[in-house]
N, C-alpha and C positions, 0 to 999 in steps of 0.2 A: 741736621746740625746747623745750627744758626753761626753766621760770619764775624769774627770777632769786630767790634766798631772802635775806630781809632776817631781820634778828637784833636785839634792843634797841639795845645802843649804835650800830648804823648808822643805829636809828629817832634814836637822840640826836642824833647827827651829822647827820643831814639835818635835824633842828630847830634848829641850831648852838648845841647847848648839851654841854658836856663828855661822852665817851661810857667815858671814863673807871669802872669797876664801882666802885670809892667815891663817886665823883659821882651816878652815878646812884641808888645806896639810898641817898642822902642827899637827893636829888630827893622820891623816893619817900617817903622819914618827913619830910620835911617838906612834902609838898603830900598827904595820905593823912588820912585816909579821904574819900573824895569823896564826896558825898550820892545818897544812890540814886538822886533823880530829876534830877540832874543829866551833861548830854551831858557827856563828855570833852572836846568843842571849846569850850564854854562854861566851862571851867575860867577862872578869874578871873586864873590865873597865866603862860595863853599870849599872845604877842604876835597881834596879828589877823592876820598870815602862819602861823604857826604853827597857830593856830586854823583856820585856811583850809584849810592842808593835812592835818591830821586831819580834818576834817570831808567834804572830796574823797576821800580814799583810801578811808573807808568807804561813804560814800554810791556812790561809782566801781566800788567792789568792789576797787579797785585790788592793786596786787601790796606795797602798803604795809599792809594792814589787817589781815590776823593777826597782827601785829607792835605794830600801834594796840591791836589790841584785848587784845593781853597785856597792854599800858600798862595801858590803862582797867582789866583784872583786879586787877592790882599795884596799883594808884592804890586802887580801892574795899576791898582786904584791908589794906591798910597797911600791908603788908610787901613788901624786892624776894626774887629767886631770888638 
């Protein structure tokens, strides 16, 4: 059974925030550069669902977290793909 593969704007989309590729580099310059020693769930900009489910998918290992953890790359360079 092959692993379902999640992509940025489906991570947007299960965040319910536009998944839209202008929305989202517009996400991105404007919640970027994130501080080094700050968790990506502890972002000040997520709703505490949102929060929750970032923070589950990595901690889970879950089939969401390569996906999370692109964010978090994107988020800390300050630029999107």
């Amino acid at each position: 059974m092959e692993s379902p593969t999640h992509n940025l704007p489906s991570l947007f989309k299960q965040l319910g925030l536009s998944d839209e590729p202008v929305d989202i580099d517009k996400f991105i310059a404007t919640h970027s550069p994130l501080k080094p020693d700050l968790h990506l769930a502890d972002a000040f900009f997520w709703t505490k669902s949102q929060a929750e489910f970032l923070r589950d998918e990595i901690l889970d290992d879950a089939d969401w977290a390569e996906v999370v953890d692109q964010l978090d790359v994107l988020l800390r360079k300050g630029r999107s793909v």
